[in-house]
C-alpha positions as CSV (number, residue, x, y, z in Angstrom):
1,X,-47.0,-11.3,70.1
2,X,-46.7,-7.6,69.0
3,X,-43.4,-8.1,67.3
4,X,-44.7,-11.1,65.2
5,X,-47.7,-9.5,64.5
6,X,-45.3,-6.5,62.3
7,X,-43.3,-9.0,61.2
8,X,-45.9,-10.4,59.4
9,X,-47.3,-7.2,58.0
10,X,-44.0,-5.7,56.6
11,X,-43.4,-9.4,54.9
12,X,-46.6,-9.5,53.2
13,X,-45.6,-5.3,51.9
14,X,-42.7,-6.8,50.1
15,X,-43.3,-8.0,47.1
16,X,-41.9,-11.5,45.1
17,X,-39.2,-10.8,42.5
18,X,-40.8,-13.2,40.2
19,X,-43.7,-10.8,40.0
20,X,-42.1,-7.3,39.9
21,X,-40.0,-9.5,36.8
22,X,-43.3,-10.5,35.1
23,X,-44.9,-7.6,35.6
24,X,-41.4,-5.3,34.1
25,X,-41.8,-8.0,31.1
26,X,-45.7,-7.5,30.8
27,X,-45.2,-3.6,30.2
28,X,-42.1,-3.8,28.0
29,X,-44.5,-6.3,25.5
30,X,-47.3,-4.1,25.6
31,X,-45.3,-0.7,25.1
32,X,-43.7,-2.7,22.0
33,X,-47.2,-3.8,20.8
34,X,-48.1,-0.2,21.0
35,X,-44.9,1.0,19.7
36,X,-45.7,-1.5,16.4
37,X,-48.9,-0.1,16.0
38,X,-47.9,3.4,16.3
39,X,-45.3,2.6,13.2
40,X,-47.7,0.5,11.4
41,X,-50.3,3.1,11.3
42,X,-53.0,1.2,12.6
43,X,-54.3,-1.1,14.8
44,X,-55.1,-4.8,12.9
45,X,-52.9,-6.7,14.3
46,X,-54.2,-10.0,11.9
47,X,-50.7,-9.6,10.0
48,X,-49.1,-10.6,12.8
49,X,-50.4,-14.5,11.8
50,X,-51.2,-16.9,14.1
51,X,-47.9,-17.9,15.8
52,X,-47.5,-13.8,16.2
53,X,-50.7,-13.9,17.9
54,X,-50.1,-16.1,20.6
55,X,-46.5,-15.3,21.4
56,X,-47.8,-11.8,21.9
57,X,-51.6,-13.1,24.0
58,X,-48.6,-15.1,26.0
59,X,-46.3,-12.1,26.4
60,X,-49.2,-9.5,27.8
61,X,-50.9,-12.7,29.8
62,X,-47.8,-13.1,31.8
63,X,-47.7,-9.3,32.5
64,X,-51.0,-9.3,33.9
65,X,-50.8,-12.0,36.1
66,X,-47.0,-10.3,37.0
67,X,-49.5,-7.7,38.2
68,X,-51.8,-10.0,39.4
69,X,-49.2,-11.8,41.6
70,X,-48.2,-8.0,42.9
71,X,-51.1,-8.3,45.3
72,X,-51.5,-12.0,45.8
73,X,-48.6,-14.1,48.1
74,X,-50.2,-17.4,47.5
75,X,-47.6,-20.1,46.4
76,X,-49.8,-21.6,43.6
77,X,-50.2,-18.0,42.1
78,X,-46.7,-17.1,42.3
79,X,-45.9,-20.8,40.5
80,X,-48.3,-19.9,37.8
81,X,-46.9,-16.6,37.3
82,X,-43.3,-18.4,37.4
83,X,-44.3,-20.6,34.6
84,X,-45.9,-18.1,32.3
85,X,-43.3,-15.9,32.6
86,X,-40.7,-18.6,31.2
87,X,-42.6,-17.7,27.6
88,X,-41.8,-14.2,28.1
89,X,-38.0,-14.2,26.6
90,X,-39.9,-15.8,23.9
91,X,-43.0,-13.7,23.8
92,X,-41.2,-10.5,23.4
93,X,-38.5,-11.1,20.2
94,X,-41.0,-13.0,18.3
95,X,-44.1,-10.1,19.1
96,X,-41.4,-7.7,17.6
97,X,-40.1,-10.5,14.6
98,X,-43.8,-11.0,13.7
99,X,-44.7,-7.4,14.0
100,X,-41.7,-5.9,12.5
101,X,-42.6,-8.1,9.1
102,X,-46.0,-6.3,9.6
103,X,-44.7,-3.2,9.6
104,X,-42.1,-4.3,6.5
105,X,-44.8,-5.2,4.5
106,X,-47.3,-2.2,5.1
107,X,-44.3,0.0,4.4
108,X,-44.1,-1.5,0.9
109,X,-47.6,-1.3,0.2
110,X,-47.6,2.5,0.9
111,X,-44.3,2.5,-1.7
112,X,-46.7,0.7,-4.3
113,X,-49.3,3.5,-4.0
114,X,-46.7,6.4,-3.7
115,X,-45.1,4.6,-6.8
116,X,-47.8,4.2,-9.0
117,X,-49.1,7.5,-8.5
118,X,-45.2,8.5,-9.3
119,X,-45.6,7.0,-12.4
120,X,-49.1,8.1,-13.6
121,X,-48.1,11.9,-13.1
122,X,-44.7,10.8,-15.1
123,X,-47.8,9.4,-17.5
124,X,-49.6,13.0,-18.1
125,X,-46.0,15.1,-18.2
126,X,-45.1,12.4,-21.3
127,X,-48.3,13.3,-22.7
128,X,-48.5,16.8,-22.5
129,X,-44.6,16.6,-23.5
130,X,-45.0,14.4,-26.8
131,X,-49.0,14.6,-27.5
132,X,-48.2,13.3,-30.8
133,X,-47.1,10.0,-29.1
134,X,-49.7,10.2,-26.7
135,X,-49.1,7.6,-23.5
136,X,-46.2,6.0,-23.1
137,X,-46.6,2.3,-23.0
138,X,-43.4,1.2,-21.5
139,X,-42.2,2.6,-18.3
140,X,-38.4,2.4,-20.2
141,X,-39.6,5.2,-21.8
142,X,-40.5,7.0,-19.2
143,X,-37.3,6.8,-17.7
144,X,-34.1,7.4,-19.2
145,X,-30.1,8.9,-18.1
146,X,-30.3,12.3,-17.6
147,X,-26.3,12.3,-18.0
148,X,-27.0,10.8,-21.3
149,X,-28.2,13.6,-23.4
150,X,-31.9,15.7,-23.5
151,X,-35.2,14.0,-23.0
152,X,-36.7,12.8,-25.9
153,X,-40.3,10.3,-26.7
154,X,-38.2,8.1,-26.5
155,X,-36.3,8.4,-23.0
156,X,-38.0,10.8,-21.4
157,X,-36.1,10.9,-18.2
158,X,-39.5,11.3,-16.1
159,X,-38.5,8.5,-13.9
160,X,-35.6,7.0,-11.4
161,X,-34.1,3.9,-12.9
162,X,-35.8,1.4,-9.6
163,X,-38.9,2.5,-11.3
164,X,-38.3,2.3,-14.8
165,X,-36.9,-0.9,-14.6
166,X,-40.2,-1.6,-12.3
167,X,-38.9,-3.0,-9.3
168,X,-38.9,-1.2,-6.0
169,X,-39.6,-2.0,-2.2
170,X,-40.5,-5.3,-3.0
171,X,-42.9,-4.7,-5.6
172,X,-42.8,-5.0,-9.7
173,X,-44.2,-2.5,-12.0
174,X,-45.6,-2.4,-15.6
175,X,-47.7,-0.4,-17.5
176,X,-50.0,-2.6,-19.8
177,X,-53.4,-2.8,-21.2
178,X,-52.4,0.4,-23.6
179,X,-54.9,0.8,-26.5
180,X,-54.4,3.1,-29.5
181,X,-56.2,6.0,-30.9
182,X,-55.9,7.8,-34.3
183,X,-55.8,12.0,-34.6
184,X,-54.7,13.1,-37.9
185,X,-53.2,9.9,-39.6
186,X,-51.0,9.3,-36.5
187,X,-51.2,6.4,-34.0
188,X,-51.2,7.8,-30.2
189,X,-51.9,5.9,-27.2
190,X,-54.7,6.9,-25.7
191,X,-55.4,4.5,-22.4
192,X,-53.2,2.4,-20.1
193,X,-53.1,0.7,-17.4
194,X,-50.4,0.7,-14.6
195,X,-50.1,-2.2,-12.5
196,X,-47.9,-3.1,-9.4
197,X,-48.0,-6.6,-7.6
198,X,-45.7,-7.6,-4.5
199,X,-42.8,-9.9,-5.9
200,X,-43.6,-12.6,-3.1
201,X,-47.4,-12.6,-2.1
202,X,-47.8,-12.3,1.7
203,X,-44.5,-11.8,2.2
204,X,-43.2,-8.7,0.3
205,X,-47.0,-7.2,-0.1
206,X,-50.3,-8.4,0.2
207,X,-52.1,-6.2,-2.0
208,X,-51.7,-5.9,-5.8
209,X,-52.6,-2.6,-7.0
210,X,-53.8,-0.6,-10.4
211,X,-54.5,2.4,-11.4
212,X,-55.5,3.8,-15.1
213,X,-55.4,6.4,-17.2
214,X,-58.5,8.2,-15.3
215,X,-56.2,8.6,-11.9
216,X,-58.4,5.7,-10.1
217,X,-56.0,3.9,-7.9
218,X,-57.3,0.3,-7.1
219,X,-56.5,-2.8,-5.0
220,X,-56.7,-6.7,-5.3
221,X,-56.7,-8.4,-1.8
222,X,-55.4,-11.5,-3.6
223,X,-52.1,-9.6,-4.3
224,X,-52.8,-9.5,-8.3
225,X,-54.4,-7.3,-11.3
226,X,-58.0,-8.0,-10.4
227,X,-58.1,-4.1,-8.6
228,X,-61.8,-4.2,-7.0
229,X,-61.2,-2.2,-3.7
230,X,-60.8,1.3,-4.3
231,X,-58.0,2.9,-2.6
232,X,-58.2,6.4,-1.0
């Protein structure tokens, strides 16, 4: 009576392998989850769409009930933590596919901004540089080969040729809205506005962004030149 008695009690110590699986795949979703975030730089995960969302509530659901079935033997729990778990091999690669455009796109975004404020201080060295000329209106001008001889109004060499041809990271640049002043019988240009929008909306940015001759960097949430949000 004894013996069975420990039998009993040593079998009920050992725990399924279906559960110690789930529960391994339950914490290797979450740590990527966190390890997205962490590269992301925050912690809205609404990029991730809705097929991201509930290949990733599926991945840390069957971790849970992997740790869940850790302390419960009953067959209809471990079948439920058996079936669940089937999603995982899905769960995990498509948490990370959906995640890692996340991340891809933020990236750009921060480019845009880093970018744009590239090219407004390019803006105020052309200008202290050539005041006769005032702002340049083209960012061509701004750039330029620095093999190709000294800077001049017209190729300043101020900028890397991604950006004066105004494509980088998945956005396009142009400086527009440029209005002219006169001082002393000579045309200048006075104000202008640069602008960056992703080349594919929701896919290689979601935000467009703007920023003018006063330094003010702005976003549109609709991914065009209509810069409401300001942008610290």
């Amino acid at each position: 009576m004894f013996e069975s008695v420990e039998e009993i009690t040593t079998s009920k110590r050992e725990h399924p392998a279906v559960s110690k699986g789930a529960a391994a795949l339950g914490a290797t979703s979450a740590a990527a989850v966190l390890l997205i975030a962490l590269v992301q730089g925050n912690w809205d995960f609404g990029h991730f769409g809705l097929v991201g969302a509930i290949f990733l509530l599926l991945a840390l659901f069957a971790g849970l009930l992997g740790i869940v079935g850790l302390f419960l033997r009953g067959k209809k729990v471990l079948a439920l933590v058996a079936i669940l778990t089937g999603f995982g091999p899905w769960a995990l690669p498509a948490t990370l596919f959906f995640g890692g455009r996340s991340v891809k796109v933020h990236a750009n975004e921060v480019s845009a901004i880093t970018s744009l404020r590239t090219i407004f201080s390019a803006e105020t060295q052309y200008e202290a540089s050539y005041p006769e000329k005032g702002f340049a209106c083209s960012l061509s001008v701004l750039g330029g080969d620095p093999h190709s001889g000294p800077p001049s109004p017209s190729s300043a060499e101020l900028l890397e040729a991604d950006l004066a041809a105004g494509n980088k990271s998945g956005y396009a640049f142009k400086i527009t809205a440029c209005s002219k002043g006169n001082n002393s019988d000579t045309d200048q240009i006075t104000n202008f506005e640069i602008v960056a929008v992703p080349a594919v909306v929701g896919k290689s940015g979601i935000r467009g962004f703007c920023v003018d001759s006063t330094g003010v960097l702005k976003s549109d949430p609709a991914g065009g030149i209509n810069c409401i949000d300001p942008v610290p």
